[in-house]
C-alpha positions as CSV (number, residue, x, y, z in Angstrom):
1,X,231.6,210.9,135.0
2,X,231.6,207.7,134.0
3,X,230.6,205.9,130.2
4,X,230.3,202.5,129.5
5,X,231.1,201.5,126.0
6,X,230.2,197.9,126.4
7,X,227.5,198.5,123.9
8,X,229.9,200.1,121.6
9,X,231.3,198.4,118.4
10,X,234.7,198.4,117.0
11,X,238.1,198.9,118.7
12,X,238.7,201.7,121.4
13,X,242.0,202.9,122.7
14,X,241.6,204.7,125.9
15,X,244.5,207.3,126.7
16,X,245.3,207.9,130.7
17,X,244.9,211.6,131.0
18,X,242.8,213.6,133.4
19,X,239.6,214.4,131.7
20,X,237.2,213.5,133.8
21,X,235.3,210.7,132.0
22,X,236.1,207.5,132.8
23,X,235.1,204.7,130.7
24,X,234.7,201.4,131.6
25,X,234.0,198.0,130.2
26,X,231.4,196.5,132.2
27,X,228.0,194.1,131.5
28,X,224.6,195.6,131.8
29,X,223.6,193.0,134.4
30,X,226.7,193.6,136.5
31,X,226.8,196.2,139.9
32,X,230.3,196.3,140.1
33,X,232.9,198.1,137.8
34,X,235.1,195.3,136.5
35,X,237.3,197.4,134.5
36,X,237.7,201.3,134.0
37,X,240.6,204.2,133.2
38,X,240.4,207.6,133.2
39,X,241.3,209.6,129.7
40,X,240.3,209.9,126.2
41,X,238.3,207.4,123.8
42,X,239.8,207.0,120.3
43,X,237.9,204.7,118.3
44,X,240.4,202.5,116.0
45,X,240.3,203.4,112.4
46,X,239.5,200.2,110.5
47,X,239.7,201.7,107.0
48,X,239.9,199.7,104.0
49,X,238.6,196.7,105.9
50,X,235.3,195.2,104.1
51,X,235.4,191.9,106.1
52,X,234.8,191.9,109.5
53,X,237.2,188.7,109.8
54,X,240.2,191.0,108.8
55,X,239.4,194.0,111.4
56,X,241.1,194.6,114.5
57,X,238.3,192.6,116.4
58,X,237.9,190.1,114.4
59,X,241.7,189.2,114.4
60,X,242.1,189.6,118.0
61,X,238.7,187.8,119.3
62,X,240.4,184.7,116.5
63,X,243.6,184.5,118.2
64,X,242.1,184.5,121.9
65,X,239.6,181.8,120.6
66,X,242.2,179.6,119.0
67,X,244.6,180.3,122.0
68,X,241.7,179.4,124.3
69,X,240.7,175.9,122.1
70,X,237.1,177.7,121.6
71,X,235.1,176.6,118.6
72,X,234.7,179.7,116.4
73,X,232.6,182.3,117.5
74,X,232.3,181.2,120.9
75,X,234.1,183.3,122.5
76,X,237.7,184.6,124.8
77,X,238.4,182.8,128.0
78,X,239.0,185.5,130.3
79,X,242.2,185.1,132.2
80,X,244.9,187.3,132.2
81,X,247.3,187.7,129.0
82,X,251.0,185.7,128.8
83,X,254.0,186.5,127.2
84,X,252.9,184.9,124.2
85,X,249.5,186.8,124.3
86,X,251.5,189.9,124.3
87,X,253.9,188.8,121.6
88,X,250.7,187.8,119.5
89,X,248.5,190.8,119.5
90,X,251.0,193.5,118.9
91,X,251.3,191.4,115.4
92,X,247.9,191.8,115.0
93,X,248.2,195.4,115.5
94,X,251.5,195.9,113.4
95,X,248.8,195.3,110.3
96,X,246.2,197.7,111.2
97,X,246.8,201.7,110.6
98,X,244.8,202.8,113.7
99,X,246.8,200.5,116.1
100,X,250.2,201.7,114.8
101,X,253.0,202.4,117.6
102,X,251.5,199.9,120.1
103,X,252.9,197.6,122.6
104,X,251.5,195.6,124.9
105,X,252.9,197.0,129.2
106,X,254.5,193.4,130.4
107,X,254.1,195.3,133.6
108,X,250.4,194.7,133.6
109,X,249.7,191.3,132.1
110,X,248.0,189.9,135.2
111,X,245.4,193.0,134.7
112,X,245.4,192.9,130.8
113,X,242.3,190.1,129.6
114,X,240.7,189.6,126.3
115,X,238.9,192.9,125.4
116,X,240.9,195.1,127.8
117,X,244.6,195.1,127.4
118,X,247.0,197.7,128.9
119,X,249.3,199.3,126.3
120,X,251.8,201.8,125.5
121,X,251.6,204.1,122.4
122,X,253.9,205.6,120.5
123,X,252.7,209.0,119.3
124,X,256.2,210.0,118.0
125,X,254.5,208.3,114.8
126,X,252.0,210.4,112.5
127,X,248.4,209.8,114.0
128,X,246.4,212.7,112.7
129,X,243.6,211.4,115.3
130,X,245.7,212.4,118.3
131,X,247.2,215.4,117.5
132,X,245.9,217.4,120.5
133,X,248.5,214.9,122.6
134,X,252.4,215.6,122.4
135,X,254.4,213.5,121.0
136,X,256.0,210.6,123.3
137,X,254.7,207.4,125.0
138,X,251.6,207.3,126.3
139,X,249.5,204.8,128.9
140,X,246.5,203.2,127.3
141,X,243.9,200.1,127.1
142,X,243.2,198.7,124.1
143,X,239.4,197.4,124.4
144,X,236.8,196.1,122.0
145,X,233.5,193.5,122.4
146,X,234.6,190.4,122.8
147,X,232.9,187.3,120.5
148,X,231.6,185.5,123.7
149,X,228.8,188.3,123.6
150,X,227.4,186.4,121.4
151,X,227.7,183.0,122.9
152,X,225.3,180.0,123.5
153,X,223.6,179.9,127.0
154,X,225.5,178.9,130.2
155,X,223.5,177.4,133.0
156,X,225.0,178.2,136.4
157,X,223.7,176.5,139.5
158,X,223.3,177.2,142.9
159,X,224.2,174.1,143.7
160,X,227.7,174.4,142.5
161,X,227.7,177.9,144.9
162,X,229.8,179.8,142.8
163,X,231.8,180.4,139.6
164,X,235.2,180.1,138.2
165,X,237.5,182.8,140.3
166,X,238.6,183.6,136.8
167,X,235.2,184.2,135.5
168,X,234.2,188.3,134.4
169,X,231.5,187.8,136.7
170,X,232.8,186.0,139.5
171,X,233.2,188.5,141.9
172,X,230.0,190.6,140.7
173,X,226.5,191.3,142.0
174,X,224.2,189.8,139.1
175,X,221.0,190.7,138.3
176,X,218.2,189.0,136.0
177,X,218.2,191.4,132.9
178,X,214.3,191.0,132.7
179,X,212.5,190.7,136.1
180,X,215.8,192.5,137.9
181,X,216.2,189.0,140.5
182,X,219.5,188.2,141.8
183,X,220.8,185.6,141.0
184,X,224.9,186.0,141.9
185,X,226.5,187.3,144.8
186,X,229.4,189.7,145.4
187,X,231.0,187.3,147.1
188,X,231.1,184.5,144.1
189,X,227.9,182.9,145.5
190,X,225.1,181.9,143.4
191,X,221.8,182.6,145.1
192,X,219.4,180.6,142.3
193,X,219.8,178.7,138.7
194,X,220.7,181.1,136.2
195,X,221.5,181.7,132.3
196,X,224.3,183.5,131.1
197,X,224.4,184.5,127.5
198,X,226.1,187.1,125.7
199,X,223.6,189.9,125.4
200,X,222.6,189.1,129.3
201,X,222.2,186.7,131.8
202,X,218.4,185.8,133.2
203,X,216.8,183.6,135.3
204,X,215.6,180.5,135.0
205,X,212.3,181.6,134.5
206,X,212.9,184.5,132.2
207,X,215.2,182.7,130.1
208,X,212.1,180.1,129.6
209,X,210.2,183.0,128.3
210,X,212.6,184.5,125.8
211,X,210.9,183.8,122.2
212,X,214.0,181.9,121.2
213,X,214.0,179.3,123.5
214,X,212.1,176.4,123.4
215,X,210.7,175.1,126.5
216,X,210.1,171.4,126.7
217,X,208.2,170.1,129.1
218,X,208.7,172.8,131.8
219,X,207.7,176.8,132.1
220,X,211.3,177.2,132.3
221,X,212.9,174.9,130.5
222,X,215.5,173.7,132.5
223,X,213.7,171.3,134.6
C-alpha cells in the first residue's frame, strides 16, 4: 500500500522497516513516484512552537531558501544536498525535541533534496514516540512541504522542449490539475504551454480561468 503525505502538514520522519505502507512524497499532478520508502510515519513533535518561523519547517525551508538566493517564501531549489547542507540542517534539528538523535547519511546526499532527506536516528536517546522500535540506529527520511508549494506561477513552454534535468518534475508525466490535459512528458518533453504553481500546475487555458488570475487581453492570459 502506498500513502502520499504530500498534502500533509508538519515534519514526518519515515523509519525503513517492513510494514507494508509505503509513503511517498509525490505532486498530485505527477504519474510517476518521485520519491517513496517503506516503514513507519512519525510526525515531528513541534511542541512549544507558537511561530511557524521557529518550527522545524519553517527553519529548514529558510535555510534552503537563503542557500538557494530565493526571495522569502519562494521556495527550495531542488538539487541534491552538500556537505554544508548536511552540516546545516542537523543544527536545525539539534534545537527541536522531535528531531533529537538525527544525522544526515553522507552516503545518500545525491538522493537527499529539500523536503526528503535520508537520515540516521539515534533511538538510544529517550523518544517516548518510538518506543515500539529497539534501541540503536535506525534508517530514515526526514520529509516536510516545502515553501515553493506556495510559489508564484511558472510558465513552461513547449518551445523550450523540456525542463531543468534537476527539476521535481523533469522526468514526470504531467497532467492539467483541472481539464486532466498533458502537458509534460516522461521523457522531459513538454507537449503544450503550461503553468506550474504550488498547489498545481494547469494549462494555459485553465490557468486563465482560475478566479485569481487576471486575464488581459486573451482567454488565457498568456497570449
Amino acid at each position: 500500500m502506498r500513502l502520499n503525505i504530500w498534502d500533509s502538514s508538519g515534519a514526518y520522519l519515515i523509519l525503513a522497516a517492513p510494514t507494508g505502507v509505503r509513503y511517498l512524497l509525490q505532486s498530485p499532478e505527477t504519474t510517476i513516484y518521485r520519491y517513496e520508502l517503506e516503514g513507519a510515519l512519525v510526525p515531528v513533535r513541534e511542541a512549544g512552537c507558537s511561530d511557524e518561523r521557529w518550527s522545524a519547517t519553517g527553519e529548514l525551508n529558510a535555510y534552503f531558501e537563503r542557500a538557494n538566493g530565493a526571495p522569502a517564501g519562494r521556495g527550495a531549489v531542488w538539487r541534491p544536498l552538500s556537505l554544508l547542507d548536511a552540516e546545516a540542517l542537523e543544527a536545525i534539528a539539534a534545537r527541536h525535541a522531535g528531531l533529537r538523535g538525527l544525522a544526515v547519511n553522507r552516503q545518500k546526499l545525491g538522493e537527499s533534496f529539500p523536503g526528503w532527506v535520508h537520515v540516521e536516528l539515534d533511538l538510544t536517546l529517550p523518544r517516548p514516540e518510538l518506543t515500539d522500535f529497539r534501541p540503536g540506529t535506525v534508517s530514515a527520511v526526514l520529509a516536510w512541504r516545502t515553501a515553493d508549494l506556495e510559489q508564484e506561477p511558472q510558465v513552461h513552454s513547449h518551445i523550450n522542449d523540456g525542463l531543468p534535468t534537476r527539476h521535481p518534475m523533469a522526468w514526470c508525466s504531467v497532467a492539467c490539475k483541472k481539464c486532466g490535459a498533458a502537458l509534460h512528458a516522461g521523457n522531459n518533453e513538454c507537449l503544450q504551454t503550461w503553468v506550474e504553481m504550488g498547489r498545481g500546475s494547469f494549462c494555459a487555458r485553465c490557468f486563465g480561468a482560475l478566479p485569481e488570475v487576471q486575464v488581459l487581453g486573451s482567454e488565457d492570459g498568456l497570449r
